[in-house]
C-alpha positions in Angstrom: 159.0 -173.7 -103.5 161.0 -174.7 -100.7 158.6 -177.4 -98.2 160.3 -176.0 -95.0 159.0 -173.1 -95.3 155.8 -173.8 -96.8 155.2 -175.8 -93.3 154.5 -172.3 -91.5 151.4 -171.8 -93.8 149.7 -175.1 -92.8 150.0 -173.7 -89.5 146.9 -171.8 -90.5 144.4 -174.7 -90.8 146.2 -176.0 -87.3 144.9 -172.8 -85.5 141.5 -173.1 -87.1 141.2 -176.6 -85.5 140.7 -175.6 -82.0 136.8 -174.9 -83.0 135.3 -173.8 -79.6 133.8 -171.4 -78.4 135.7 -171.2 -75.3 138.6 -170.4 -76.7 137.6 -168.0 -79.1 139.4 -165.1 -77.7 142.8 -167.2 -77.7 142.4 -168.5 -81.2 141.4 -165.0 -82.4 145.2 -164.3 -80.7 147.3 -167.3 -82.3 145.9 -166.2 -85.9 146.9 -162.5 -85.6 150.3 -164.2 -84.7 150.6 -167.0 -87.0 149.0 -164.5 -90.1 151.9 -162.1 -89.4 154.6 -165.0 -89.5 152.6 -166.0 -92.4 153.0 -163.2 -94.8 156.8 -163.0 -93.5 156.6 -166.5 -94.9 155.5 -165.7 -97.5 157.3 -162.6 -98.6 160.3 -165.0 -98.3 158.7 -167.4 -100.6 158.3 -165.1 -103.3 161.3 -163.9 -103.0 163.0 -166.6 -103.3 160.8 -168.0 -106.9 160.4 -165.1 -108.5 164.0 -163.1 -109.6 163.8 -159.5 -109.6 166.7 -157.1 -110.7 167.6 -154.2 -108.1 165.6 -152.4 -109.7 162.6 -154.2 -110.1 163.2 -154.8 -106.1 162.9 -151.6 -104.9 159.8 -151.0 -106.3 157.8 -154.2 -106.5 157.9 -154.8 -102.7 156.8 -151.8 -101.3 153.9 -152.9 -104.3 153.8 -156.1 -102.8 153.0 -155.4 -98.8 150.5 -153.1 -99.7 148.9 -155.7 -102.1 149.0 -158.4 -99.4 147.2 -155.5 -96.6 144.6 -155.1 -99.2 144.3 -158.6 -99.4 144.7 -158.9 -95.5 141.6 -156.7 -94.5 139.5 -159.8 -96.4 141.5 -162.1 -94.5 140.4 -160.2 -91.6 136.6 -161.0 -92.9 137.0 -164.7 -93.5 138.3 -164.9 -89.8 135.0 -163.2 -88.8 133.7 -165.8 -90.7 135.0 -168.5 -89.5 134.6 -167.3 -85.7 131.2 -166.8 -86.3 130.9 -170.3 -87.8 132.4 -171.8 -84.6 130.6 -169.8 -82.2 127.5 -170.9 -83.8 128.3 -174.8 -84.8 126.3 -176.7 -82.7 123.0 -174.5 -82.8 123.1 -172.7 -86.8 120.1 -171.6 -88.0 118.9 -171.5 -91.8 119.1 -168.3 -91.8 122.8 -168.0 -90.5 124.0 -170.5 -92.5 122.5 -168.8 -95.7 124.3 -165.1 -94.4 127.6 -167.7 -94.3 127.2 -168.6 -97.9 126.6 -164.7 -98.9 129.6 -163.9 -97.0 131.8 -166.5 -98.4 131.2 -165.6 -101.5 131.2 -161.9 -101.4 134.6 -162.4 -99.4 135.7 -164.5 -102.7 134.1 -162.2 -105.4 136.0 -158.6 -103.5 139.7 -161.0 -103.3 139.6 -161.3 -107.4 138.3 -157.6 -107.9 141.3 -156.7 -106.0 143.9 -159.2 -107.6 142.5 -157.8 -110.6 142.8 -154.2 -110.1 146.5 -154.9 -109.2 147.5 -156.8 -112.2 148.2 -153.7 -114.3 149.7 -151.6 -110.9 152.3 -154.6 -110.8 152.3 -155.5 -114.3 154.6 -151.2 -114.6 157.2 -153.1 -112.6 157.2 -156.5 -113.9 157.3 -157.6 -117.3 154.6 -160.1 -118.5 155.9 -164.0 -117.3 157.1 -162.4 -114.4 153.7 -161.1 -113.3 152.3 -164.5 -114.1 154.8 -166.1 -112.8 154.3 -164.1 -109.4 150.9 -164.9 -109.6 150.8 -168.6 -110.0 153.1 -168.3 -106.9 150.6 -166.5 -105.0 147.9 -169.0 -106.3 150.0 -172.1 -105.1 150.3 -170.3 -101.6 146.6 -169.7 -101.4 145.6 -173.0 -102.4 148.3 -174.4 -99.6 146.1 -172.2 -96.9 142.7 -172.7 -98.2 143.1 -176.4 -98.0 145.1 -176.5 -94.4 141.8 -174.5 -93.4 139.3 -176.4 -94.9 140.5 -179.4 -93.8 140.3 -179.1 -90.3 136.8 -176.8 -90.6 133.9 -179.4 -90.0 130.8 -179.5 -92.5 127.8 -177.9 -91.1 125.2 -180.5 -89.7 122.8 -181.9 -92.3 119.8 -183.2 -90.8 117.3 -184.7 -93.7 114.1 -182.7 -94.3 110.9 -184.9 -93.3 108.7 -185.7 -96.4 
């Protein structure tokens, strides 16, 4: 994969570092705008690692963009997530950070029910190693974002329990 434009998706975790509430309302803003440039990133990407014939084009991307808005509306959840993470930072309960966990997880559990559920819809327009081949490239520009993001997300405090 091509590192320049990989850069745009560690623009992601660069966003998520402004962690205040103060500027919630902007950073809520600057994601919308850098997710957009994101997935045009990121249709580019694949595109250019994983060769399709004409035909094969013309009907694995219209496939594709409504994959990645299916896959967007739990983006859309992890950034409530995350908002609600920041808003909360310096006074989360137990109780709050045990509704994070749920979240985090459900948010993770629905993204491979619906990465599942599209392996046979994509695998009619691409044969086998070119559907695993798609998605070890969607994997790799997951993992890219998921670390840029938790890198810059701080731990929640940890304060010992008294014996």
């Amino acid at each position: 994969m091509k590192s320049g434009r990989i850069a745009i998706l560690v623009v992601m975790g660069l966003i998520v570092a402004t962690f205040t509430t103060t500027v919630l309302a902007q950073v809520h803003h600057e994601i919308a705008l850098t997710r957009a440039e994101i997935q045009t990133e990121r249709q580019a990407i694949v595109a250019d690692n994983l060769p399709l014939t004409e035909e094969q084009s013309k009907v694995f991307w219209p496939l594709y963009r409504e994959y990645r808005a299916e896959l967007a509306k739990l983006g859309d959840r992890f950034i409530s997530l995350v908002e609600g993470y920041a808003k909360n930072y310096d006074t989360l309960t137990d109780p709050q950070a045990q509704a994070m966990i749920t979240d985090f997880f459900a948010i993770q559990k629905d993204e491979v029910s619906i990465k599942t559920r599209w392996v046979p819809k994509l695998g009619k327009v691409l044969p086998p190693k070119a559907l695993a081949r798609f998605f070890q490239i969607e994997n790799k520009l997951d993992i890219i974002v998921r670390y840029q993001i938790a890198d810059e997300i701080p731990l929640v405090e940890h304060a010992p329990q008294k014996k």
